[in-house]
C-alpha positions as CSV (number, residue, x, y, z in Angstrom):
1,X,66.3,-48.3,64.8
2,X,68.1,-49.1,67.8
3,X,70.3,-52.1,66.5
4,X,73.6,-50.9,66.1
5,X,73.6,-49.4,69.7
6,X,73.5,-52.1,71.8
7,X,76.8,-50.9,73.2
8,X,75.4,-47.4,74.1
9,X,72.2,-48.9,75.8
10,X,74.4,-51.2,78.1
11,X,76.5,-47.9,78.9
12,X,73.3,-46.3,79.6
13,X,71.9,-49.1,81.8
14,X,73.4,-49.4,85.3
15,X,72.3,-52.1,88.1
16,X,73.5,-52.6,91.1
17,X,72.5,-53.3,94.8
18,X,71.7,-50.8,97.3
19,X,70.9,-50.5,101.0
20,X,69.4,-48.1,102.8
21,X,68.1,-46.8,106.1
22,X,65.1,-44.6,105.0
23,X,61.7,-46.4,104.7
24,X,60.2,-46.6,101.4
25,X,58.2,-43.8,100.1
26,X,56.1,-43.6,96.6
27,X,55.9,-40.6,94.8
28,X,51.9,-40.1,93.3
29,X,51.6,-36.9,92.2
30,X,53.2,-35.1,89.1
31,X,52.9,-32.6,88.0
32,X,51.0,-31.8,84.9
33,X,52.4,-28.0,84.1
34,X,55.8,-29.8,83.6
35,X,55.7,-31.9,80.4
36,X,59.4,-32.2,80.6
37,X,59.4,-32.6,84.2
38,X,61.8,-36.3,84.6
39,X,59.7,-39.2,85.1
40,X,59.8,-39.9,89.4
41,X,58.2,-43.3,90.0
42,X,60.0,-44.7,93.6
43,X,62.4,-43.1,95.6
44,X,64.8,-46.4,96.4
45,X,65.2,-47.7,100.2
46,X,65.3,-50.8,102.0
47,X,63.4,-52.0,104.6
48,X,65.7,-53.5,107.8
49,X,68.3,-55.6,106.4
50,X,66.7,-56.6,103.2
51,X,67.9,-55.4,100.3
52,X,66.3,-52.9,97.6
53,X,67.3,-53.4,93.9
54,X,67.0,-50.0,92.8
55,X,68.0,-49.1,88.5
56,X,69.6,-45.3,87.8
57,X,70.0,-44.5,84.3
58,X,72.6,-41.8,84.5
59,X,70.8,-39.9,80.9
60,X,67.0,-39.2,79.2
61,X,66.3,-42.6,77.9
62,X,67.1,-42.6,73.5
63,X,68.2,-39.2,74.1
64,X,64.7,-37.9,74.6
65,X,65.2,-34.7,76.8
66,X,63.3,-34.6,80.2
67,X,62.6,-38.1,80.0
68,X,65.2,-39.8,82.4
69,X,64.0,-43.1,84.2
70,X,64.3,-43.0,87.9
71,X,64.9,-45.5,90.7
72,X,62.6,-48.5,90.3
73,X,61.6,-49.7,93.8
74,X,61.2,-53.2,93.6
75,X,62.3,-55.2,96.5
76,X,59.5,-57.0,98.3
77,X,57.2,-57.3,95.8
78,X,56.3,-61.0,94.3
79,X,52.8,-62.4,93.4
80,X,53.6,-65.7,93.3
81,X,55.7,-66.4,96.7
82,X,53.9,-65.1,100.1
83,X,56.1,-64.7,102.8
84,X,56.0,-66.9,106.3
85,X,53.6,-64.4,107.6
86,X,51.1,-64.7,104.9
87,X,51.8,-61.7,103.4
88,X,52.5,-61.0,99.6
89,X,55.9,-59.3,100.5
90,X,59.1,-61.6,100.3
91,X,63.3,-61.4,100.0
92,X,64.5,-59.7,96.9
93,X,66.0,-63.4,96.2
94,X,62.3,-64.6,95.3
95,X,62.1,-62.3,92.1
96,X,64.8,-63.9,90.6
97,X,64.8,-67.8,91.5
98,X,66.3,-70.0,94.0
99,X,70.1,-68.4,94.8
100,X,71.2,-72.2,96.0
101,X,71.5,-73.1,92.6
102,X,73.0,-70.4,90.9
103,X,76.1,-68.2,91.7
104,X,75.7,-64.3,91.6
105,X,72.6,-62.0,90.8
106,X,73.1,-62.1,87.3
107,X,72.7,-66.0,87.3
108,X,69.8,-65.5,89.6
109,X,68.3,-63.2,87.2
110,X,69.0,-65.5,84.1
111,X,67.1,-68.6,85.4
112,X,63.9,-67.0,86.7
113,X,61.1,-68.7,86.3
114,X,58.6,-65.1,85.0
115,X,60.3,-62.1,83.6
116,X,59.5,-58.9,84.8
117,X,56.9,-58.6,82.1
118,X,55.1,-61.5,82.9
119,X,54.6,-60.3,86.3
120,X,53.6,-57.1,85.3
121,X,51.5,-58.3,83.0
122,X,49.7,-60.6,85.6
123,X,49.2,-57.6,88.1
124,X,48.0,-55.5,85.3
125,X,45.2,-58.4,84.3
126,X,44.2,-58.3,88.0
127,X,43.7,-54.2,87.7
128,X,46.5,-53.9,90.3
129,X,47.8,-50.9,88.4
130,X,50.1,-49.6,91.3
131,X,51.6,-53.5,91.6
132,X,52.3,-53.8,88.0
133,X,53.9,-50.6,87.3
134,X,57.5,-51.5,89.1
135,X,57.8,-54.6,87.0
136,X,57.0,-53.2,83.9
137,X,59.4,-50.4,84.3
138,X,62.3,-52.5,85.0
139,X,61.1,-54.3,81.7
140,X,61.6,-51.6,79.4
141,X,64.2,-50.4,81.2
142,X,66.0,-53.8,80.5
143,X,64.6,-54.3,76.8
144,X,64.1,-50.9,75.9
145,X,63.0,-52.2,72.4
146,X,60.0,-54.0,73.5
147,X,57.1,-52.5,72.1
148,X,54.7,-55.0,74.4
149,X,56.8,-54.0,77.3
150,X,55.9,-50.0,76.9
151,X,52.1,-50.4,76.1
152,X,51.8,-52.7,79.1
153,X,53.3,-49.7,81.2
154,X,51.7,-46.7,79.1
155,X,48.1,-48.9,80.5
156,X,49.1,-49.0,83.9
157,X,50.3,-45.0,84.1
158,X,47.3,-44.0,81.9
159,X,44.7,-46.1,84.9
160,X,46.6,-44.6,88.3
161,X,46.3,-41.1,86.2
162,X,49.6,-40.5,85.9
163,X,49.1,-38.5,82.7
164,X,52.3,-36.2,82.8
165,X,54.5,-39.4,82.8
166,X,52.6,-41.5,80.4
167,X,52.6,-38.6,77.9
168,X,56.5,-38.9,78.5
169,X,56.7,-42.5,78.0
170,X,54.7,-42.3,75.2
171,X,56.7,-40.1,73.5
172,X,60.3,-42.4,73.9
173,X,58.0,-45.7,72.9
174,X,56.6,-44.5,69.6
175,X,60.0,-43.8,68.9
176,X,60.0,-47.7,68.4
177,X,57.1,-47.4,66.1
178,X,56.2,-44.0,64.8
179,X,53.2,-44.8,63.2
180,X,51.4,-47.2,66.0
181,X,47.6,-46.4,65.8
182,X,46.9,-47.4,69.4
183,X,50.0,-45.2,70.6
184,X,49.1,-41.9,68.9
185,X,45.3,-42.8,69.9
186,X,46.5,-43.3,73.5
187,X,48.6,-39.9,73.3
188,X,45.5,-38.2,72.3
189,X,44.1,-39.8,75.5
190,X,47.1,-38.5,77.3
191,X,46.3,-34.8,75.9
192,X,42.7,-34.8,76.9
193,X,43.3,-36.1,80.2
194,X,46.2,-33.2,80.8
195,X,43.4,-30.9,79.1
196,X,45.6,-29.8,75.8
197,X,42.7,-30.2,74.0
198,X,44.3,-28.9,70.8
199,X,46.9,-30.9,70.9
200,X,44.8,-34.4,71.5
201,X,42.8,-33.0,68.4
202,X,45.9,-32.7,66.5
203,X,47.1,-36.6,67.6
204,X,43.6,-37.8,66.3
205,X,44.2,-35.9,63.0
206,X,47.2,-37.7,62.5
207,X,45.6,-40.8,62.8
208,X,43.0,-40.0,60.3
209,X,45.9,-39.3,57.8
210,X,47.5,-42.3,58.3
211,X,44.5,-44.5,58.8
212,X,41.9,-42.9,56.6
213,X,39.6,-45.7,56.0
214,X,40.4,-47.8,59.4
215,X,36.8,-48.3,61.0
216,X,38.5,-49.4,63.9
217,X,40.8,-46.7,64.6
218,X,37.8,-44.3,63.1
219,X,35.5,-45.5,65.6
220,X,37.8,-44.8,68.6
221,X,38.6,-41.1,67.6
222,X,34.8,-40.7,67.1
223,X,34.2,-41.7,70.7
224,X,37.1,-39.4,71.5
225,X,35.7,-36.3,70.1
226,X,32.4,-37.5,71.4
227,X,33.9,-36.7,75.0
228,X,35.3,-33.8,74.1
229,X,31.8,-32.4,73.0
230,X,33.7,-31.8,69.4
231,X,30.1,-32.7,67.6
232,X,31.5,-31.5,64.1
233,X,34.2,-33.8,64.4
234,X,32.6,-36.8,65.6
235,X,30.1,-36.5,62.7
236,X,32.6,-35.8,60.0
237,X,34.2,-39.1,61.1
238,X,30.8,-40.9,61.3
239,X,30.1,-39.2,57.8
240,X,33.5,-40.8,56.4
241,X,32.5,-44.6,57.5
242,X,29.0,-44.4,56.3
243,X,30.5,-43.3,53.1
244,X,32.8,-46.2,53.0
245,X,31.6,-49.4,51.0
246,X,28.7,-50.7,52.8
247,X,29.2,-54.0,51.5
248,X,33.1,-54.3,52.5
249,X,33.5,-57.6,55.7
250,X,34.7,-54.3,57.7
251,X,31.8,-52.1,57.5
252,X,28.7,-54.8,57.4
253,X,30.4,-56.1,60.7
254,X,30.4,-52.6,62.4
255,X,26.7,-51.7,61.2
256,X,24.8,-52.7,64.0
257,X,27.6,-50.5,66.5
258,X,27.4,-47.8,64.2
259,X,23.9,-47.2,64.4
260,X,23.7,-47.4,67.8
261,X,26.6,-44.7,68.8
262,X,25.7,-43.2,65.8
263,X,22.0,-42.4,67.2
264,X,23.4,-41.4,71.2
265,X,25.5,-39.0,69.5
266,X,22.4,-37.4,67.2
267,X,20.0,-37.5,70.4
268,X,22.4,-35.4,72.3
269,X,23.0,-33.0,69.4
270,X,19.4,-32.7,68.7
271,X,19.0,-29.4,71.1
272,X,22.7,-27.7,70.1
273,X,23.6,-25.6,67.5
274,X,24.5,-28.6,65.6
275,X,21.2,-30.1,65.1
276,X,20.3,-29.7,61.7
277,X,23.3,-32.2,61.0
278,X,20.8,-34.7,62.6
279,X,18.6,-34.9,59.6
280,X,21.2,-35.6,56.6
281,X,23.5,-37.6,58.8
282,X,20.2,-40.2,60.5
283,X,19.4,-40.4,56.3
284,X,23.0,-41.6,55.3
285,X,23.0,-43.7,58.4
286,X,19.6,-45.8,57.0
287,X,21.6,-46.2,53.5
288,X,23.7,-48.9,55.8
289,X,20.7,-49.7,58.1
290,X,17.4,-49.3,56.5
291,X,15.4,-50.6,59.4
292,X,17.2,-48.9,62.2
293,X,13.8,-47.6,63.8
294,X,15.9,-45.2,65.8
295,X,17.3,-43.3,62.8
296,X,13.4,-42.4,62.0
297,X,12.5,-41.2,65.3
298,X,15.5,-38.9,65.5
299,X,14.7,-37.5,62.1
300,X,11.2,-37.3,63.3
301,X,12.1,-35.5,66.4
302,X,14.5,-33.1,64.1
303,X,11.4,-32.1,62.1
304,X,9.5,-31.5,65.1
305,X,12.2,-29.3,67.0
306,X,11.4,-27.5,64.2
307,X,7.8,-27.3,63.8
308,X,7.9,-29.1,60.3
309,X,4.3,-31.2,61.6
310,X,3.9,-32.7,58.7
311,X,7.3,-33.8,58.3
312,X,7.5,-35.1,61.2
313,X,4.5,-37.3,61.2
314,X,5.2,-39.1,58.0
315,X,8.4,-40.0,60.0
316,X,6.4,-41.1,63.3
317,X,4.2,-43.1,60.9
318,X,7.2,-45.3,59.8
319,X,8.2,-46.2,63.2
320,X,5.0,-47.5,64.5
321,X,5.2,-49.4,60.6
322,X,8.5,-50.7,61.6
323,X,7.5,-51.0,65.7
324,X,3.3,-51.5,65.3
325,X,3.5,-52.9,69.5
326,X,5.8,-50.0,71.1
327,X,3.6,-47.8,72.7
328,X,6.1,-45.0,72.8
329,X,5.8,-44.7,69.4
330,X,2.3,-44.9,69.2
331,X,2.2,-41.6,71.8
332,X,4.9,-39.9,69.7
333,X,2.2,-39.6,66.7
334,X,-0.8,-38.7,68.9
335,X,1.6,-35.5,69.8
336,X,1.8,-34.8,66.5
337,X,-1.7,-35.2,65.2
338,X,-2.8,-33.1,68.3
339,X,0.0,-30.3,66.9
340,X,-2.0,-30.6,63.6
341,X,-5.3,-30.4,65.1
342,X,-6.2,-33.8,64.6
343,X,-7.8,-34.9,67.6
344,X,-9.5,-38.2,66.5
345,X,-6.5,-39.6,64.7
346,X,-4.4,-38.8,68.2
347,X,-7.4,-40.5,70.1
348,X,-6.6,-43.4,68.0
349,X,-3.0,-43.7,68.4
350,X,-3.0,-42.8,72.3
351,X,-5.9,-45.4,72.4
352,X,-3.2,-48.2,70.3
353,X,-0.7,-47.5,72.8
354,X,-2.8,-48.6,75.6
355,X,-4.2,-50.9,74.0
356,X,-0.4,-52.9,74.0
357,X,0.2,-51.7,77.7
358,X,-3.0,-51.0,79.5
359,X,-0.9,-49.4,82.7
360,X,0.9,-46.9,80.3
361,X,0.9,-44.0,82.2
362,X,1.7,-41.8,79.8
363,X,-0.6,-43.2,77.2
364,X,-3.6,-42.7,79.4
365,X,-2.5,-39.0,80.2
366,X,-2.4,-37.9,76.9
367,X,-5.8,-39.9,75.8
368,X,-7.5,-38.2,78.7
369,X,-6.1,-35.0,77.8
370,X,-7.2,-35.2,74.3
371,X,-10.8,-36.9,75.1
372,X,-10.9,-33.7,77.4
373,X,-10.3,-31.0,74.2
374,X,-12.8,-32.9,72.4
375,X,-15.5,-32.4,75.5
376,X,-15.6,-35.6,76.5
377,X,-15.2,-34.6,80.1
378,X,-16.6,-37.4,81.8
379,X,-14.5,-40.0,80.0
380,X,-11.1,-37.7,80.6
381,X,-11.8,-37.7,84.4
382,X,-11.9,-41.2,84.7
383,X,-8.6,-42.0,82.6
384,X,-7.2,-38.8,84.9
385,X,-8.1,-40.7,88.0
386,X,-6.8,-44.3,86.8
387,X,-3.6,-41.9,85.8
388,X,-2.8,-40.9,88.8
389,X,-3.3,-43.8,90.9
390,X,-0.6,-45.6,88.8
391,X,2.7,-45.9,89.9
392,X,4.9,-44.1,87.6
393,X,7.8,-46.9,86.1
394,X,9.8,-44.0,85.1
395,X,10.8,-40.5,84.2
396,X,8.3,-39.8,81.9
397,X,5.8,-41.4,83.9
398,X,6.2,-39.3,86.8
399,X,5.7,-36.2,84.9
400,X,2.4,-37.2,83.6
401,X,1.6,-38.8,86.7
402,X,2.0,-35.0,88.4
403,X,-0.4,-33.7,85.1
404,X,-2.9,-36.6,86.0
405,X,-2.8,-35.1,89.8
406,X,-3.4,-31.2,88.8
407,X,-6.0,-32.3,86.4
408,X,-8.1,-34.3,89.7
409,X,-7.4,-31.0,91.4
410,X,-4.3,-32.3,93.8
411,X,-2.1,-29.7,93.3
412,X,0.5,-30.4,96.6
413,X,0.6,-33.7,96.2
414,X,1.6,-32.7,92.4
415,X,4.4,-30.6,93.9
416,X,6.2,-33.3,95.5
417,X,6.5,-35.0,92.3
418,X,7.3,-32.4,90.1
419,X,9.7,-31.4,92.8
420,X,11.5,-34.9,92.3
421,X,11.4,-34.3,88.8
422,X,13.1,-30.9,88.6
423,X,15.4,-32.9,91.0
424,X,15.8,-35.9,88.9
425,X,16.1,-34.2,85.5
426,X,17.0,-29.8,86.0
427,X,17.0,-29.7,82.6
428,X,13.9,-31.1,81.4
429,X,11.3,-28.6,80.3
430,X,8.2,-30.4,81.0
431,X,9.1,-30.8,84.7
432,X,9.4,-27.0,85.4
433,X,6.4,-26.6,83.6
434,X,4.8,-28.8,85.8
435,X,6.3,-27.4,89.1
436,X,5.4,-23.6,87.6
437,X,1.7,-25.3,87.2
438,X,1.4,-26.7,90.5
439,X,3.2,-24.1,92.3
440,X,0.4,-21.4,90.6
441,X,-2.3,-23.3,91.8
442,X,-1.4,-23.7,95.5
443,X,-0.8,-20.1,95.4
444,X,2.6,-19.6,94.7
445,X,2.8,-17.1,91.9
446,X,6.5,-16.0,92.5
447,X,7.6,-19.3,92.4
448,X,5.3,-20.6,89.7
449,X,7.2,-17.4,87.5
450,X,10.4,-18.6,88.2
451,X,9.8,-22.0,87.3
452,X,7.3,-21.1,83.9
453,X,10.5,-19.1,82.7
454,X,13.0,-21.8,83.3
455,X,10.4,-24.0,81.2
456,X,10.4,-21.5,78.2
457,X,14.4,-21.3,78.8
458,X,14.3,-24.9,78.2
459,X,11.7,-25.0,75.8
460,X,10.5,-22.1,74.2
461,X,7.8,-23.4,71.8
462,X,6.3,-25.5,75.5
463,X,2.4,-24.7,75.0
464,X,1.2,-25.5,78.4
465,X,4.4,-22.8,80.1
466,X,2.8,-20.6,77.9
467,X,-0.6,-20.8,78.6
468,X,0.4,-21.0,82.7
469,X,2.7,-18.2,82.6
470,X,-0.3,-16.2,81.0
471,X,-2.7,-17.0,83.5
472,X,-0.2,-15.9,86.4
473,X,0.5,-12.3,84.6
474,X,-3.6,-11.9,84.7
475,X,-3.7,-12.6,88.6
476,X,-1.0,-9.9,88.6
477,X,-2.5,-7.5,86.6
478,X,-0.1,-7.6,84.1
479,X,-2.4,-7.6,81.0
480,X,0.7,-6.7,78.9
481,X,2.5,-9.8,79.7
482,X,-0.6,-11.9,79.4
483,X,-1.3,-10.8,76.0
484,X,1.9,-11.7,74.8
485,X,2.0,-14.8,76.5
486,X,-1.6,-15.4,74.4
487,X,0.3,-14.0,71.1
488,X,2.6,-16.8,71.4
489,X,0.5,-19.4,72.5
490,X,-2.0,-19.0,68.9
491,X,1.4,-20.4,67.4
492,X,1.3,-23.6,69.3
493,X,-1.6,-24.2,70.3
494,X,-4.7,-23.0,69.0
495,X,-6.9,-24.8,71.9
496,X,-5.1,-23.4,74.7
497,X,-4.8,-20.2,73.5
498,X,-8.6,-19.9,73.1
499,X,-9.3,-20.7,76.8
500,X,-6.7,-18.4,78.0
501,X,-8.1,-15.6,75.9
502,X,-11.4,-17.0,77.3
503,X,-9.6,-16.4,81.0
504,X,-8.1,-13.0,80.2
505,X,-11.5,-11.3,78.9
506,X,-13.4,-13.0,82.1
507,X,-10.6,-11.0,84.0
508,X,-10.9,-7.8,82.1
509,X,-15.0,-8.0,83.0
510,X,-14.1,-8.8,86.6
511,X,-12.1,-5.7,86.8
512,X,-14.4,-3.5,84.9
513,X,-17.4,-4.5,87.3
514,X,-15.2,-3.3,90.5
């Protein structure tokens, strides 16, 4: 493109020597309201008596308005020759070779050793953005047709966040090469970082219609809309490679990725407004990957969000098929067998899961809990007591650990770790459910409220916030609310709601007898 101008760029190149008294100063910030702002990298200078090569193109580089190049400060900067005092700094002679053999700056500058590249490129390697970015800039200032020379310094403005000019240099380099995937992918970057959401969408569009079947470039947009919370997007894109020919080289070799991002993106859509995507999408995602275990679980999960039981445990049943020794697995089917009323077949599975890891804490808080609805007291309080002794390994842990303590009538020492759970996790239901539990039975009923509501917030179809929040409106008096608390609590859990209309008509008597 830029052939038959070779006479205009030399015109539109100057270099020359200047010295100054001022010290050096960098300019950092730019501003991102000014997309046509000029590009201000270094202010030129020297330093005592040593000179500063400094470059001043006197017009927007290619014509591109608002994009002029600026003085390049680049004296005392070389990584290969330290100076006598050990530091990195040295003469402006160094970039360019030995001066004894050569005559003048441009024969200096013809018989050194690195170009600027190079040395750009080395710093850039290293991560020493701010280091790279003078060399690199004298490079495409120099061969302003070096596509290599313009990504290198695109990189190094895109990691020291400087978004406004890389969006500027961006737009003179794919000039060079309009239809550069990894250019328009990095101005889409560029966008999102500068918060133009609209217009970074409308970069990864363009991509898509030039690279419709790319997995590569596919992929990366994906992850882009991913960040950008743009879950209809990300899927449609998802939705266009499984579609693809599974048996192409291409798609076999990007199965195992896919599945994997492929699931973090359904898990975190599984409680928005896009979640019955979860269900069609996990399907097509087992046409490529009929094993993926994880697939199962989230179309399992999907069902159970939405209180298909049976569904859902046809689903949980092929994962402990495909995964017969992960005890998580095993617990996610006692769950559902308990929703179903199936207490013997969840004794079983919460019994498998222990049976694989005998210090699962979670296992034996939900066998004890179920050995416990089938009156097997005795039996319950001993797992209850082995429960909460454990030390919890994690997350989930703790929260049954903090059950295991209410149920062997601890309730402070419960509050501390449901505190640390609310802490750890603010949006996990079960944890405020377990606060708004302990904090009722300590005698905190304001506080228990507040945290029961945040549960149901979180979690409206949450039996056991139910079932507390109840019990805390009938030591208020609040019959009304109690009721309807036990109204919704014979939808999800037929157990629980029979003891707390158990509670509320041993209240009403109470009351009646004053």
């Amino acid at each position: 493109m830029f052939r038959h101008h070779t006479l205009w760029l030399i015109a539109l190149f100057t270099l020359g020597f200047t010295v100054a008294c001022a010290p050096t100063r960098k300019i950092t910030s730019v501003s991102d309201d000014d997309a046509a702002s000029p590009i201000v990298v270094y202010e030129a200078s020297a330093s005592g008596s040593t000179p500063s090569l400094t470059l001043h193109p006197p017009t927007p580089l290619f014509g591109t308005p608002g994009l002029e190049a600026a003085p390049i400060q680049t004296a005392g900067i070389d990584p290969f020759t330290p100076s006598g005092d050990g530091s990195t700094t040295a003469p402006i002679e160094s970039l360019f070779g030995d001066p004894s053999t050569t005559s003048g700056a441009n024969a200096s500058v013809a018989r050194a050793p690195r170009s600027d590249l190079e040395r750009g490129q080395t710093y850039a390697r290293r991560g020493a953005y701010d280091k790279a970015e003078p060399y690199l800039w004298r490079a495409v200032q120099r061969e302003p047709e070096n596509l290599e020379a313009w990504q290198w310094l695109i990189q190094a403005l895109m990691e020291t966040e400087q978004y406004t000019v890389a969006d500027q240099a961006l737009t003179v380099a794919t000039q060079i090469d309009p239809d550069n995937m990894e250019m328009i992918l990095d101005r889409a970057r560029v966008r999102w970082a500068m918060r133009h959401e609209e217009e970074a969408v409308g970069f990864l569009n363009q991509c898509k219609a030039l690279a419709p079947d790319d997995q590569q470039v596919l992929a990366e947009m994906s992850g882009l809309f991913l960040e950008m919370k743009r879950y209809d997007s990300t899927l449609d894109i998802y939705e266009r490679m499984m579609n693809l020919d599974p048996q192409s080289p291409d798609n076999r070799r990007h199965i195992a990725e896919l599945t994997d991002v492929f699931c973090r993106v359904a898990a975190e859509i599984l409680d928005t407004e896009h979640s019955d995507r979860v269900i069609p999408l996990s399907e097509k995602i087992l046409t490529l990957n009929p094993d993926s275990v994880e697939a199962r679980r989230l179309i399992a999960q999907a069902h159970e969000k939405a209180g298909r039981w049976e569904e859902a445990l046809d689903y949980y049943r092929k994962v402990t098929d495909l995964a017969p020794d992960q005890p998580r697995y095993r617990i996610d089917l006692g769950r559902i067998h308990e929703k179903l009323g199936q207490h013997e077949w969840a004794r079983q599975a919460y019994q498998d899961a222990i049976t694989f890891d005998s210090q699962n804490l979670v296992g034996l808080f939900y066998l004890a809990s179920v050995l416990e609805r089938m009156e097997k007291g005795n039996v319950a309080q001993t797992l209850y007591d082995k429960a909460a002794g454990l030390a919890p390994r994690n997350f989930d842990e703790r929260v049954c650990q903090g059950q295991a303590l209410l149920a062997t009538e601890q309730p402070y020492e419960a509050l501390d770790v449901f505190r640390r759970c609310v802490r750890e996790n603010p949006t996990d239901a079960n944890a405020h459910a377990g606060l708004g539990q302990a904090r009722y039975k300590t005698g905190d009923t304001e506080g228990a409220d507040k945290a029961l509501l945040k549960a149901i917030e979180l979690d409206p179809q949450l039996p056991h916030a139910h079932y507390t929040m109840g019990l805390v409106a009938m030591g208020r008096g609040d019959t009304a609310r109690a009721e309807a608390s036990l109204q919704t609590l014979q939808q999800l859990d037929v157990d629980l709601a029979a003891t707390l209309r158990a509670a509320i008509k041993s209240y009403e008597r109470a009351r009646s007898e004053l």
